[in-house]
N, C-alpha and C positions, 0 to 999 in steps of 0.2 A: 504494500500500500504506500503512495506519495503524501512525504509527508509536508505541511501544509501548515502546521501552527508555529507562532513564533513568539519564544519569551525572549525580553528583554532583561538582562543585569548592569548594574551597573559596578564597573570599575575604576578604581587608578590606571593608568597610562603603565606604569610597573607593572599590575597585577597583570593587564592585559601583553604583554611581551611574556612574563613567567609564563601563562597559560600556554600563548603558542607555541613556547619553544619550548613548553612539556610534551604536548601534540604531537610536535615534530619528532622529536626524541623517541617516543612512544610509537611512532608510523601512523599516525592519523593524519589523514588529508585535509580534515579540519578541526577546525575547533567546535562545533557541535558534534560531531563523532566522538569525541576526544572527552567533553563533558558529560555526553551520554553513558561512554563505557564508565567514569568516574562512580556517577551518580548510582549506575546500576552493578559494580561493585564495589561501593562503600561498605564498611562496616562497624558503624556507629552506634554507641551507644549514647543514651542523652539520659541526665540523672535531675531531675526535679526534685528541689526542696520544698516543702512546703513550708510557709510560716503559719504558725498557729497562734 
């Protein structure tokens, strides 16, 4: 399927060079491929405090 949506982020001018020249390194042709494989093998965990 053609994909067809598009989020925007925003970055520093930094973040945006580190990113591609992760990509690149990586073998990805771009930087949404490149963000895709990140996001879908992250492996995060996220710890909530609650205040009571």
């Amino acid at each position: 399927m053609a994909k067809k949506e598009v989020i925007t982020i925003r970055v520093e001018e930094q973040e945006k060079k580190y990113l591609l020249q992760k990509a690149a390194e990586n073998g990805f042709n771009s930087l949404s491929e490149y963000m895709l494989f990140v996001a879908k093998n992250a492996n995060i965990t996220v710890m909530i405090e609650r205040k009571i």
